[in-house]
PDB file of N, CA, C, O and CB in Angstrom:
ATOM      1  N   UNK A   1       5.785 -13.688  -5.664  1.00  0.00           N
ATOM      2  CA  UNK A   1       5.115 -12.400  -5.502  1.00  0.00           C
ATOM      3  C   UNK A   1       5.741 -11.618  -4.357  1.00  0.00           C
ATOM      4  O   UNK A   1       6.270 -12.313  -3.490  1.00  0.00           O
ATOM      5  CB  UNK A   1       3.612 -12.597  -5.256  1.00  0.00           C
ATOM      6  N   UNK A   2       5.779 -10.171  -4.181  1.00  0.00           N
ATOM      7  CA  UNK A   2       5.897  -9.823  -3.520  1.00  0.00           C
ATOM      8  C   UNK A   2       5.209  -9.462  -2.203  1.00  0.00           C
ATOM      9  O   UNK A   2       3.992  -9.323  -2.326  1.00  0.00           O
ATOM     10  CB  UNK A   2       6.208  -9.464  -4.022  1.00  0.00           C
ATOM     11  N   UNK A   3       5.693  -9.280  -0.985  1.00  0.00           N
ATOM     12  CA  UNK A   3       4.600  -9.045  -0.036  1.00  0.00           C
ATOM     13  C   UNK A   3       3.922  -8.138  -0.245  1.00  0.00           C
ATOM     14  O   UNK A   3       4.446  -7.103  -0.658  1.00  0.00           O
ATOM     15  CB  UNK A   3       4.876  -8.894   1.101  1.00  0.00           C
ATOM     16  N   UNK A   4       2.281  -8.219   0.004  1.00  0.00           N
ATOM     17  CA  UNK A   4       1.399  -7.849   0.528  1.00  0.00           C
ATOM     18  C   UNK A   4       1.136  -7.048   1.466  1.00  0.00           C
ATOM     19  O   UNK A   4       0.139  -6.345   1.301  1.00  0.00           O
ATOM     20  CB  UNK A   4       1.083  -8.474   0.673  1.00  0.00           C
ATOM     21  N   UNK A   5       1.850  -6.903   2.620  1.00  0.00           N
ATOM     22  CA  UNK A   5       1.533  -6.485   3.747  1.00  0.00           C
ATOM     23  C   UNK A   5       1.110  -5.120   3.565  1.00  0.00           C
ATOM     24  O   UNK A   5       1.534  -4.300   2.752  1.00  0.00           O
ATOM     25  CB  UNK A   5       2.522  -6.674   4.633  1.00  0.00           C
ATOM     26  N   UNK A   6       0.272  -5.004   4.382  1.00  0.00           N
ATOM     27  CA  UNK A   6      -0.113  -3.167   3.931  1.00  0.00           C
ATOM     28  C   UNK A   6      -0.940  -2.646   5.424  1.00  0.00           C
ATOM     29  O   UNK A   6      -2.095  -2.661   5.851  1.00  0.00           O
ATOM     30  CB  UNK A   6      -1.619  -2.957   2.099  1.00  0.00           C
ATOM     31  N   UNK A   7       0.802  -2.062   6.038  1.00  0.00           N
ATOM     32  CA  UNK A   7       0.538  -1.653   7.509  1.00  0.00           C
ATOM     33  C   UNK A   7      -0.880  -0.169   7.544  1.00  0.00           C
ATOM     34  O   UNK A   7      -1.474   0.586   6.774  1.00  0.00           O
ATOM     35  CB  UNK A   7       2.419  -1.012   8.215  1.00  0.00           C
ATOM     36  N   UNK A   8      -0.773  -0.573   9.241  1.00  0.00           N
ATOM     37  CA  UNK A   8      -1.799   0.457   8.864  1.00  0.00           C
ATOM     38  C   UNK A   8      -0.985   1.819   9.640  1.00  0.00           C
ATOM     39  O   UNK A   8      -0.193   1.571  10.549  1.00  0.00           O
ATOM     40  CB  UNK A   8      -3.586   0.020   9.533  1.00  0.00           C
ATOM     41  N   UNK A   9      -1.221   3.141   9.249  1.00  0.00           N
ATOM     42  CA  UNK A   9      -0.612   4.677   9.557  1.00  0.00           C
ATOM     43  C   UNK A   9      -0.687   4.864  10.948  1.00  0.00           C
ATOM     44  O   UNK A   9      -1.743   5.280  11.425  1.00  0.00           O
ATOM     45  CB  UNK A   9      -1.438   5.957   8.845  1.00  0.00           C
ATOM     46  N   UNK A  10       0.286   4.615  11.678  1.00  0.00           N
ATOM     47  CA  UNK A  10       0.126   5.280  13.228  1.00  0.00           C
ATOM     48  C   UNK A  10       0.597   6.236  13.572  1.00  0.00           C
ATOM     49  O   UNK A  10       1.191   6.177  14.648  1.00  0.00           O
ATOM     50  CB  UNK A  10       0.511   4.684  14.193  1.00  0.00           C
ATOM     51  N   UNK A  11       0.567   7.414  12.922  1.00  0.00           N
ATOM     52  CA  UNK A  11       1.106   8.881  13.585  1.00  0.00           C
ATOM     53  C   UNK A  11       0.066   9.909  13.394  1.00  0.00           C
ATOM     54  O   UNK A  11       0.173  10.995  12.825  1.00  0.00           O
ATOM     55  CB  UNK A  11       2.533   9.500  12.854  1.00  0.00           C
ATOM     56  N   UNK A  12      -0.964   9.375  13.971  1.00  0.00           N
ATOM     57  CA  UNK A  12      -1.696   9.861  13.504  1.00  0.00           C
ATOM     58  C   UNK A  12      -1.699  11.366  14.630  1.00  0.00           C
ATOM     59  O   UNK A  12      -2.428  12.325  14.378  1.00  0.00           O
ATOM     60  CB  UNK A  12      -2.839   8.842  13.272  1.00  0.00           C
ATOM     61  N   UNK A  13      -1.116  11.347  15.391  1.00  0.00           N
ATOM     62  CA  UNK A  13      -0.967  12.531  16.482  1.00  0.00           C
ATOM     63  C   UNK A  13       0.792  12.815  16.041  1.00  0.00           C
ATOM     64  O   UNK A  13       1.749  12.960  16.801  1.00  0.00           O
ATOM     65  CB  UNK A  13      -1.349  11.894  18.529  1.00  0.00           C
ATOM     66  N   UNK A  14       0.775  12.818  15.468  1.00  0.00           N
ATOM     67  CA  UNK A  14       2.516  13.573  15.072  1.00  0.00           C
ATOM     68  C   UNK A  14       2.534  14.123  13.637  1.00  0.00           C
ATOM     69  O   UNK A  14       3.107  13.586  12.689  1.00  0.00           O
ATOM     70  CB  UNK A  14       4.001  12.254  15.073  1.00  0.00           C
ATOM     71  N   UNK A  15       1.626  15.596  13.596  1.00  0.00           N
ATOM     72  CA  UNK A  15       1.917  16.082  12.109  1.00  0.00           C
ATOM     73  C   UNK A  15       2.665  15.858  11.160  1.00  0.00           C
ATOM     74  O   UNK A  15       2.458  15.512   9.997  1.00  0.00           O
ATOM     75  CB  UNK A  15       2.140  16.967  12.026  1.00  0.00           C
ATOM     76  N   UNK A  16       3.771  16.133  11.875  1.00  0.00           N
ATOM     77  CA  UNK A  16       5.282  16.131  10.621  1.00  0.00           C
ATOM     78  C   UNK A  16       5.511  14.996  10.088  1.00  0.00           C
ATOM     79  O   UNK A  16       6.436  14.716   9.326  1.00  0.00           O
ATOM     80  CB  UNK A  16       6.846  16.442  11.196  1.00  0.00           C
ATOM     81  N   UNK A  17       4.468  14.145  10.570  1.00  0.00           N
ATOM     82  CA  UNK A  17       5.251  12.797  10.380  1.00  0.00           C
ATOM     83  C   UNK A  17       4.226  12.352   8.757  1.00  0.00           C
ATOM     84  O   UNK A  17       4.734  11.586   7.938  1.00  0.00           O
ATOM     85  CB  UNK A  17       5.023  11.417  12.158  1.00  0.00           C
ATOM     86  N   UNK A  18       3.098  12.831   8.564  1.00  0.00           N
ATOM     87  CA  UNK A  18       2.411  12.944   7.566  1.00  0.00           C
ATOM     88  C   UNK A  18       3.159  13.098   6.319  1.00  0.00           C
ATOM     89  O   UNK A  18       3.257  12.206   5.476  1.00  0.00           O
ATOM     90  CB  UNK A  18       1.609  13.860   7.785  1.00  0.00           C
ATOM     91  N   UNK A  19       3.730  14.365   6.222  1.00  0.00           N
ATOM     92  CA  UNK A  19       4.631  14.750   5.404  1.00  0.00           C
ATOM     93  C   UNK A  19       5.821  13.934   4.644  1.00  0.00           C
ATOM     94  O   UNK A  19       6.145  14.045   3.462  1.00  0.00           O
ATOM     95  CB  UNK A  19       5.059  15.578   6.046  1.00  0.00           C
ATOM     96  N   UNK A  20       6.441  12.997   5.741  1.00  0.00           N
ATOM     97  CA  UNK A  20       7.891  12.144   5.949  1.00  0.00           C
ATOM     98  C   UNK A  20       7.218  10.474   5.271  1.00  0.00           C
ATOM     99  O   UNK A  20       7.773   9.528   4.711  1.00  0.00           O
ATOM    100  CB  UNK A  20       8.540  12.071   8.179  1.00  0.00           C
ATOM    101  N   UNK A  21       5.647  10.781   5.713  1.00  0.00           N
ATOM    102  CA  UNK A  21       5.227   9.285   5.151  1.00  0.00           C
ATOM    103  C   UNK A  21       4.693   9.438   3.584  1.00  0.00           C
ATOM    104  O   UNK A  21       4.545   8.389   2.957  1.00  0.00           O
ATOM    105  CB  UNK A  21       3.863   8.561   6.182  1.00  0.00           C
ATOM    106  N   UNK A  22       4.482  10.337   3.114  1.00  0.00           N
ATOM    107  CA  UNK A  22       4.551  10.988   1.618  1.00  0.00           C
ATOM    108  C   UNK A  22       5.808  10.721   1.054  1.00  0.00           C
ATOM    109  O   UNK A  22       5.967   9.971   0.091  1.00  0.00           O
ATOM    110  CB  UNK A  22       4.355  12.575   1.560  1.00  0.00           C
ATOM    111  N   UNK A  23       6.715  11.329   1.643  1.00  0.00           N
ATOM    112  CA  UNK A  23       7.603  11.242   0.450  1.00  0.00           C
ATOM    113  C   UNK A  23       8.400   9.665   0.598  1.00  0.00           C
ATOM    114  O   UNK A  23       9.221   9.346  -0.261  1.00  0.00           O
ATOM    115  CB  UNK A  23       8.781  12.677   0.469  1.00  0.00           C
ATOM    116  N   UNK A  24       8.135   8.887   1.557  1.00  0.00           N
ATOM    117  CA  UNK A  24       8.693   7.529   1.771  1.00  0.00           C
ATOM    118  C   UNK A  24       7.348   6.895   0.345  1.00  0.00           C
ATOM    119  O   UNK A  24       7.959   6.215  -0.479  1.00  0.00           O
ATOM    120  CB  UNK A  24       8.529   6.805   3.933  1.00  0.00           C
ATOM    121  N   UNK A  25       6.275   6.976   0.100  1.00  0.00           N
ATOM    122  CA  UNK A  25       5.560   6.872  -0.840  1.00  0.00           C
ATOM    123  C   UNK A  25       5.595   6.912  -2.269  1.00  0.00           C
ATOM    124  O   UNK A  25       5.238   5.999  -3.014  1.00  0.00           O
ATOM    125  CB  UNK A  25       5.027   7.406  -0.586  1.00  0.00           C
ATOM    126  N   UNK A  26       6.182   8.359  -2.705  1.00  0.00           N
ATOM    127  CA  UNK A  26       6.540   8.863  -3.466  1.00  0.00           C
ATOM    128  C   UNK A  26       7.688   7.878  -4.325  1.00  0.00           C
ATOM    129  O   UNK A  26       7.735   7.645  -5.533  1.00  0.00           O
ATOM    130  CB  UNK A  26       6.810  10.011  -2.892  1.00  0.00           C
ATOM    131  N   UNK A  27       8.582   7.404  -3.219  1.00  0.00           N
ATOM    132  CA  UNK A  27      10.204   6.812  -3.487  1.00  0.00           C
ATOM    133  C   UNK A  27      10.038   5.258  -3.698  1.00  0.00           C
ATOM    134  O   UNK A  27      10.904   4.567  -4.236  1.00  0.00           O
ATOM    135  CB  UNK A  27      11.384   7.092  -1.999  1.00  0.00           C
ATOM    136  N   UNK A  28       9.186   4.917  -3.357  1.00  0.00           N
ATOM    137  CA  UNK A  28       8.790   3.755  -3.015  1.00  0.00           C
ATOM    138  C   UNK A  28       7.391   3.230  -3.868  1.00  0.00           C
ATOM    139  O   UNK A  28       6.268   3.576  -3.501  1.00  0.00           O
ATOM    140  CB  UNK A  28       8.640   3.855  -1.532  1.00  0.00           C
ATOM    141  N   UNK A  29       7.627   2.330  -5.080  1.00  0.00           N
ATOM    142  CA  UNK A  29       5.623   2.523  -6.051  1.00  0.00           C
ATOM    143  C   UNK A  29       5.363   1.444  -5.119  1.00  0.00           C
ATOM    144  O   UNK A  29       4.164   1.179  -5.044  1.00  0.00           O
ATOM    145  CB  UNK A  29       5.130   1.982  -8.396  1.00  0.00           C
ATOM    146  N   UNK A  30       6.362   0.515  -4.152  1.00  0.00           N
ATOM    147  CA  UNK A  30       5.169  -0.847  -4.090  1.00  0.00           C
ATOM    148  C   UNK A  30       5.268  -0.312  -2.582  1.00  0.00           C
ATOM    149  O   UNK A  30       5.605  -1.332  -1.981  1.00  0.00           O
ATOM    150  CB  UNK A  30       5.653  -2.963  -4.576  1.00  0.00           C
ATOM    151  N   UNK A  31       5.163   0.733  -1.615  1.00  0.00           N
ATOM    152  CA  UNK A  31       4.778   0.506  -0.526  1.00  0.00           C
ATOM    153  C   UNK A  31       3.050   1.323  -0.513  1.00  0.00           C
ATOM    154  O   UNK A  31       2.745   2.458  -0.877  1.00  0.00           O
ATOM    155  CB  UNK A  31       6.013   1.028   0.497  1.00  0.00           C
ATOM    156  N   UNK A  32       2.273   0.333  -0.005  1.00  0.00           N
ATOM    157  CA  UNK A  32       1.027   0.613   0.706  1.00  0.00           C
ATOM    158  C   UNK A  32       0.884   0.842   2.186  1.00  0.00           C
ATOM    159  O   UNK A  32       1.235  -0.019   2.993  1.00  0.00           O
ATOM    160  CB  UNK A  32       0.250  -0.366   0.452  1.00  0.00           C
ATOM    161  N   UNK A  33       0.335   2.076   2.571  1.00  0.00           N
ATOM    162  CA  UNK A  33      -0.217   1.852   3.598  1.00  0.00           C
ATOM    163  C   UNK A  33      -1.725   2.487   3.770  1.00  0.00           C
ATOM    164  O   UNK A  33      -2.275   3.412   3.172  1.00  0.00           O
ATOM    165  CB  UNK A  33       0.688   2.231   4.489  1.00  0.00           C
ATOM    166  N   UNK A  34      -2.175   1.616   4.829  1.00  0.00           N
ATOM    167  CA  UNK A  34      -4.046   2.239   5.086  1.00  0.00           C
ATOM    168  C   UNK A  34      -4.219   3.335   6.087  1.00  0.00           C
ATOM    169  O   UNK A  34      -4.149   3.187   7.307  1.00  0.00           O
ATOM    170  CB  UNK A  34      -5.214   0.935   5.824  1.00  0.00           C
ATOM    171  N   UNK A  35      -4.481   4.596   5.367  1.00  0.00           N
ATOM    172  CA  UNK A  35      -4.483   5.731   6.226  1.00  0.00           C
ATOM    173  C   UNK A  35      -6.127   5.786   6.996  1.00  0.00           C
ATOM    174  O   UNK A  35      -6.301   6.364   8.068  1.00  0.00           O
ATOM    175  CB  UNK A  35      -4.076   7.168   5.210  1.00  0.00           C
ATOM    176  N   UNK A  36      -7.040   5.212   6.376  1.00  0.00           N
ATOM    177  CA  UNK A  36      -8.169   5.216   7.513  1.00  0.00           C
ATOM    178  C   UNK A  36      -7.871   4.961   9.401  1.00  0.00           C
ATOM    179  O   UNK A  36      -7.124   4.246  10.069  1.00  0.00           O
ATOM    180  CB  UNK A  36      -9.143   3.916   6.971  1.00  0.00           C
ATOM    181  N   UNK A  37      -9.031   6.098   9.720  1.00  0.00           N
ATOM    182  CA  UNK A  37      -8.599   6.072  11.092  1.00  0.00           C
ATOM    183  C   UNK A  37      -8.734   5.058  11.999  1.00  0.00           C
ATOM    184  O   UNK A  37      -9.890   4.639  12.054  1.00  0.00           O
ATOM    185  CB  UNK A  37      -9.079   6.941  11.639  1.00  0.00           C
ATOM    186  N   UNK A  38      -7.692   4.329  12.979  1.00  0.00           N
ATOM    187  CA  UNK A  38      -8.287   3.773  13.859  1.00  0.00           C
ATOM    188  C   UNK A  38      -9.229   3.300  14.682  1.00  0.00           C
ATOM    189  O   UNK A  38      -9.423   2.401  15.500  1.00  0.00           O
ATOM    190  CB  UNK A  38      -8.092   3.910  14.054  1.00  0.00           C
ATOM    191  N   UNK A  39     -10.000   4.670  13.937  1.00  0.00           N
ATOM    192  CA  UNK A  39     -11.534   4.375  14.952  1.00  0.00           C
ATOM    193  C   UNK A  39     -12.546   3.783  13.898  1.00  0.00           C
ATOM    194  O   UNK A  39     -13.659   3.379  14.235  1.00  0.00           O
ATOM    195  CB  UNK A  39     -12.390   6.069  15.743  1.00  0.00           C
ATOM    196  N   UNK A  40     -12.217   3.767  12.971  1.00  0.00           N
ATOM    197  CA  UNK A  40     -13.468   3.467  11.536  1.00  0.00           C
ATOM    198  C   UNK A  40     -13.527   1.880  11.417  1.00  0.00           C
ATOM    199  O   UNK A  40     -12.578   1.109  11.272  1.00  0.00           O
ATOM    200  CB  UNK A  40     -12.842   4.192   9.639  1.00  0.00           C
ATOM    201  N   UNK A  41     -14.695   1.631  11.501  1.00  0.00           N
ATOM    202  CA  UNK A  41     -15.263   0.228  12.063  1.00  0.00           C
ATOM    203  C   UNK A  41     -15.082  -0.210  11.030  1.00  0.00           C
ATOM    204  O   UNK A  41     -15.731  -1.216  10.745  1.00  0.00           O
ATOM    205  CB  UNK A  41     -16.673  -0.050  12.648  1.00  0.00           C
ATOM    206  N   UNK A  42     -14.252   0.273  10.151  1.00  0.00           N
ATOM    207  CA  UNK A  42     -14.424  -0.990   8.639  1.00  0.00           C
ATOM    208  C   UNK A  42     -12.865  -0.765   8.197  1.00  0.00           C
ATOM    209  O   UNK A  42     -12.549  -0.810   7.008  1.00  0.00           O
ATOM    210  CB  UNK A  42     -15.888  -0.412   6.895  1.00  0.00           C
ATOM    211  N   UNK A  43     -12.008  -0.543   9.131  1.00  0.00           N
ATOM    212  CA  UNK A  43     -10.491  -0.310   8.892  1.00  0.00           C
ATOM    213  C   UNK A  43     -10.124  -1.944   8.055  1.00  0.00           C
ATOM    214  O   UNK A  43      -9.584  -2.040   6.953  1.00  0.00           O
ATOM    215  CB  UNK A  43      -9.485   0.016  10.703  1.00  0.00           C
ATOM    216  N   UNK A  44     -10.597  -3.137   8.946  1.00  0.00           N
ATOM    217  CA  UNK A  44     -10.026  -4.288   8.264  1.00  0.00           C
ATOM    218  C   UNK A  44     -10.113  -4.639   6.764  1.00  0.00           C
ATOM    219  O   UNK A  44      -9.250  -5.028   5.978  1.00  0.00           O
ATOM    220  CB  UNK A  44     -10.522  -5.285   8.862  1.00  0.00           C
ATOM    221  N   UNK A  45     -11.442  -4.376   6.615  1.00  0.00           N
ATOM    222  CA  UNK A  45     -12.046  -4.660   5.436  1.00  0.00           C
ATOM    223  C   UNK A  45     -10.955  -3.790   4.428  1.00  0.00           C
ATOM    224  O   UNK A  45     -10.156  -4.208   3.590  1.00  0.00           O
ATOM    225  CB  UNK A  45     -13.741  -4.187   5.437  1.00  0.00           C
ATOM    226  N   UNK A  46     -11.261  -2.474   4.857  1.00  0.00           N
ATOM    227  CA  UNK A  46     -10.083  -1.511   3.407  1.00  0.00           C
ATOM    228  C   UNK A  46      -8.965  -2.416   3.526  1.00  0.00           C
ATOM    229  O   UNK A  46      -8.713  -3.150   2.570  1.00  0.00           O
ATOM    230  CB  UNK A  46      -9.321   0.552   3.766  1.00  0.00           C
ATOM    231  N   UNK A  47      -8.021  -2.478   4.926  1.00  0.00           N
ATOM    232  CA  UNK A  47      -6.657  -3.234   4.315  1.00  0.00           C
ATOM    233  C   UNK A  47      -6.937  -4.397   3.579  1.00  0.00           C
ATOM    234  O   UNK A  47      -6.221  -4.596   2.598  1.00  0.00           O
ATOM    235  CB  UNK A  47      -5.642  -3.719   5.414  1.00  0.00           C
ATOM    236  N   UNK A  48      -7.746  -5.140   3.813  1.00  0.00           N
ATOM    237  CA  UNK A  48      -8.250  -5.895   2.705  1.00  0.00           C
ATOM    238  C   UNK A  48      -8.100  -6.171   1.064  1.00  0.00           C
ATOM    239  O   UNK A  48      -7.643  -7.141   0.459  1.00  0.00           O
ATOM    240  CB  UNK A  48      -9.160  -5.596   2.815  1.00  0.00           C
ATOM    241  N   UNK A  49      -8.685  -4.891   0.589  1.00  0.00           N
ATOM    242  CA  UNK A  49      -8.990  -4.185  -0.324  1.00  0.00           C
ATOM    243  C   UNK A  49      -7.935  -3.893  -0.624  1.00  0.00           C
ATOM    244  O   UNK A  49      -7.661  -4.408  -1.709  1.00  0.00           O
ATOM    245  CB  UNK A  49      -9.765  -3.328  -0.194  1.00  0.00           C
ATOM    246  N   UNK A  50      -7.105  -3.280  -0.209  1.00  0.00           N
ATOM    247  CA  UNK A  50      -5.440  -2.685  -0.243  1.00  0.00           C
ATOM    248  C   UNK A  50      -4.822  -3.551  -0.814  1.00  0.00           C
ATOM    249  O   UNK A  50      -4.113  -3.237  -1.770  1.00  0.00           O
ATOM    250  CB  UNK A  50      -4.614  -2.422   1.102  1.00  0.00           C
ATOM    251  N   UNK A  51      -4.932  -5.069  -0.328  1.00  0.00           N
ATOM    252  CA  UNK A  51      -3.800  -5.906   0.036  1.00  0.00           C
ATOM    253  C   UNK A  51      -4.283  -6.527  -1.402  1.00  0.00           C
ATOM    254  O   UNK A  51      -3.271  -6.737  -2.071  1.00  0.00           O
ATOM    255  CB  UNK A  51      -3.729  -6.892   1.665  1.00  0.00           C
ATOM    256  N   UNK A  52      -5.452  -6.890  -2.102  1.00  0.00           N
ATOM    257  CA  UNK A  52      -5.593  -7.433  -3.205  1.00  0.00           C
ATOM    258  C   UNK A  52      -5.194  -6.898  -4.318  1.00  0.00           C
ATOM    259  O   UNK A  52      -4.706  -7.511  -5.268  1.00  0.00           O
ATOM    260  CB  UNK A  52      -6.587  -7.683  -3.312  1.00  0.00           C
ATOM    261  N   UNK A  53      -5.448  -5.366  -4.215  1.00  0.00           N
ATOM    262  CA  UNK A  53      -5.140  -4.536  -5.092  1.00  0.00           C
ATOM    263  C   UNK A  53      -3.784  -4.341  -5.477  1.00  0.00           C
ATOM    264  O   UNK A  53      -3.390  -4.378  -6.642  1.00  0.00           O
ATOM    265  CB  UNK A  53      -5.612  -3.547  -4.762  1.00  0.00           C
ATOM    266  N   UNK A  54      -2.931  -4.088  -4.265  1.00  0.00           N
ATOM    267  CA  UNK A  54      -1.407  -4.380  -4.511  1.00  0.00           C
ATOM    268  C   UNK A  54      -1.131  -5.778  -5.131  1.00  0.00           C
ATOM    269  O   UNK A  54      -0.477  -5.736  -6.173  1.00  0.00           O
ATOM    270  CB  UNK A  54      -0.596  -4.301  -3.119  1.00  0.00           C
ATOM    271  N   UNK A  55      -1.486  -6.951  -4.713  1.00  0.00           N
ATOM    272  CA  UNK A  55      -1.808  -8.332  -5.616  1.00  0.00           C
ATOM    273  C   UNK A  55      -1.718  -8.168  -6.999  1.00  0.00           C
ATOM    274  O   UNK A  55      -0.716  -8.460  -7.650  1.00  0.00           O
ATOM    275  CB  UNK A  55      -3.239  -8.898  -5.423  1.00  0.00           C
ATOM    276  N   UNK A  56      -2.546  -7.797  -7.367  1.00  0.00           N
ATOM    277  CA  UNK A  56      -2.972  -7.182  -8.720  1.00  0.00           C
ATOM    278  C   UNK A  56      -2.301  -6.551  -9.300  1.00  0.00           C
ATOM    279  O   UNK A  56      -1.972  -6.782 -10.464  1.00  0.00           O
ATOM    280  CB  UNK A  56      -3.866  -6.500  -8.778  1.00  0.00           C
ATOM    281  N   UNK A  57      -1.898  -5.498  -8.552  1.00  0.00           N
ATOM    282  CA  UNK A  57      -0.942  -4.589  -9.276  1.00  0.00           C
ATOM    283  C   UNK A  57       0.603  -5.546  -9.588  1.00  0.00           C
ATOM    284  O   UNK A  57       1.147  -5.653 -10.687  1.00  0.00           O
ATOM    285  CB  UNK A  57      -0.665  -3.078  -8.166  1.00  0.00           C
ATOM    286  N   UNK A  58       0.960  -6.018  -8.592  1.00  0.00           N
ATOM    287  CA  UNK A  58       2.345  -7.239  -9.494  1.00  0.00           C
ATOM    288  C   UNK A  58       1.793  -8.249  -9.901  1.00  0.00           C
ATOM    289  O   UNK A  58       2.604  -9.098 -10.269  1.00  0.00           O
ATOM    290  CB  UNK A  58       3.672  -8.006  -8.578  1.00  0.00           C
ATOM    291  N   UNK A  59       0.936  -8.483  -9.980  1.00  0.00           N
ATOM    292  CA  UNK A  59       0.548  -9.548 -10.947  1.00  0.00           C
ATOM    293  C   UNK A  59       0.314  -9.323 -12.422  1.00  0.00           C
ATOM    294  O   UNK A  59       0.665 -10.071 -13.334  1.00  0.00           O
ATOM    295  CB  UNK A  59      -0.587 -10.073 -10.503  1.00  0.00           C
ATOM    296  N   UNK A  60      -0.407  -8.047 -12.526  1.00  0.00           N
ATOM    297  CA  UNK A  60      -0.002  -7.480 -13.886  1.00  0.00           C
ATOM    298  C   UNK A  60       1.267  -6.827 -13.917  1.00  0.00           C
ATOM    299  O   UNK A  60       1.712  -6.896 -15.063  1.00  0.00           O
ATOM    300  CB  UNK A  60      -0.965  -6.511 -14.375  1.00  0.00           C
ATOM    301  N   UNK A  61       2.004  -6.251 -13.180  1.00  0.00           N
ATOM    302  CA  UNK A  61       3.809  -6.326 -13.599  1.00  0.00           C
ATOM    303  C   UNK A  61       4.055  -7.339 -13.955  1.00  0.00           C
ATOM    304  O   UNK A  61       4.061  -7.376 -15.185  1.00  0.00           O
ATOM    305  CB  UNK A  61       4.933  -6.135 -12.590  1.00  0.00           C
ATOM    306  N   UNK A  62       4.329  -8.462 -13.394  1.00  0.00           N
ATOM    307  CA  UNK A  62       5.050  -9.328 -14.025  1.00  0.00           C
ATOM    308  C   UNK A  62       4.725  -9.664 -15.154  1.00  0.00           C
ATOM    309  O   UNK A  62       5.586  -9.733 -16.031  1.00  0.00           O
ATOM    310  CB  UNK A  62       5.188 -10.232 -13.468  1.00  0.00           C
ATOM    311  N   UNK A  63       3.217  -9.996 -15.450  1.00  0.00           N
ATOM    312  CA  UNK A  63       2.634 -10.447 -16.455  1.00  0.00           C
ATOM    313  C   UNK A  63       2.898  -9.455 -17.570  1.00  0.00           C
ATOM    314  O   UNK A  63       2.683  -9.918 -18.690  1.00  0.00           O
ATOM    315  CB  UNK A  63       1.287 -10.706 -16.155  1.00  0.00           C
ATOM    316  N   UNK A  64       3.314  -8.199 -17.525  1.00  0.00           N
ATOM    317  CA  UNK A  64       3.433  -7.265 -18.365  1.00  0.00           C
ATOM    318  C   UNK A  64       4.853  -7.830 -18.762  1.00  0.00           C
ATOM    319  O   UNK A  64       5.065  -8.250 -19.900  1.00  0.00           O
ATOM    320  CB  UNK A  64       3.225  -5.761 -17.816  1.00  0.00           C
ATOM    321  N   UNK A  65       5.887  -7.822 -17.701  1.00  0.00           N
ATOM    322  CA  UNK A  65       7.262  -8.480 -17.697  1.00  0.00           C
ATOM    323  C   UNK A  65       7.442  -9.005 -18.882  1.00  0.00           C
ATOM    324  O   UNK A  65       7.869  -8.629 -19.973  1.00  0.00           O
ATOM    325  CB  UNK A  65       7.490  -9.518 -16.703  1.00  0.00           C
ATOM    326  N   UNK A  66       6.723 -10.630 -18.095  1.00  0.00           N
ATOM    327  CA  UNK A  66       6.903 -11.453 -19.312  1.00  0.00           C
ATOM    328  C   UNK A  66       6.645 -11.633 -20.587  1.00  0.00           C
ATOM    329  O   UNK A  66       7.369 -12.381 -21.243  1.00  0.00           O
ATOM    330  CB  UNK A  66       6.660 -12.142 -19.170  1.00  0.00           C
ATOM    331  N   UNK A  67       5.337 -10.838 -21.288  1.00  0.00           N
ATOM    332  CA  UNK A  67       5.070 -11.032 -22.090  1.00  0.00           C
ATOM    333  C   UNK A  67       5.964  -9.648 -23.286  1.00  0.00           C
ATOM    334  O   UNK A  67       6.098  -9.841 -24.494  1.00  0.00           O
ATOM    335  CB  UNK A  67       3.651 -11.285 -21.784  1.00  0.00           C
ATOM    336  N   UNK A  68       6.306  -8.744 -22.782  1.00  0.00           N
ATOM    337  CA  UNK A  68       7.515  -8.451 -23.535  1.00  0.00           C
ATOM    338  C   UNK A  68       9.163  -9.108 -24.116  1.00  0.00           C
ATOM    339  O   UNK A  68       9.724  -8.980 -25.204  1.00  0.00           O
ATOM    340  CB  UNK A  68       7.699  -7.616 -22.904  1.00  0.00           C
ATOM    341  N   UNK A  69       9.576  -9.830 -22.855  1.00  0.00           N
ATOM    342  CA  UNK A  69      10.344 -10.869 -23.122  1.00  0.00           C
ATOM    343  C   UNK A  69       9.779 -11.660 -23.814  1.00  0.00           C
ATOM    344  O   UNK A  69      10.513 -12.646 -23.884  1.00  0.00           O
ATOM    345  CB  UNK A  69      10.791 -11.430 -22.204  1.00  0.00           C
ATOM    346  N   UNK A  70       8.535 -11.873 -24.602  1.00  0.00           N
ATOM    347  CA  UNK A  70       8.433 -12.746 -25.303  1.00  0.00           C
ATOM    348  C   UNK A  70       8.774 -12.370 -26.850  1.00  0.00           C
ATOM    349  O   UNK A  70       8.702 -13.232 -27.725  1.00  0.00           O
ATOM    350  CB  UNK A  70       7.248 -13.215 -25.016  1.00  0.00           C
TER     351      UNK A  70
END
């Protein structure tokens, strides 16, 4: 599987940088990141949530994969 990891957004005081993390998104289907704010008492829990979901999501790729090769 592929990693999981699903950093969390720290620019959060550098506008432009919003923009630059879109289109790194855009280019990219398997990068996640958790844009909830630093201050939101339930930040862990979403990456959480994130991190299974991306799970999921190659787990049905592959599984999609293989069963065409079949």
């Amino acid at each position: 599987m592929e990693n999981t990891e699903v950093p969390l957004y720290k620019f959060y005081d550098i506008p432009q940088m919003a923009e630059e993390t879109a289109k790194q998104l855009m280019m990219d289907k398997n990068m996640v990141i958790n844009f909830a704010s630093p201050d939101n008492k339930q930040i862990n829990e979403i990456t959480k949530y994130l991190r299974v979901g991306k799970m999921l999501v190659e787990w049905l790729e592959e599984w999609r994969g293989r069963k065409s090769k079949v």
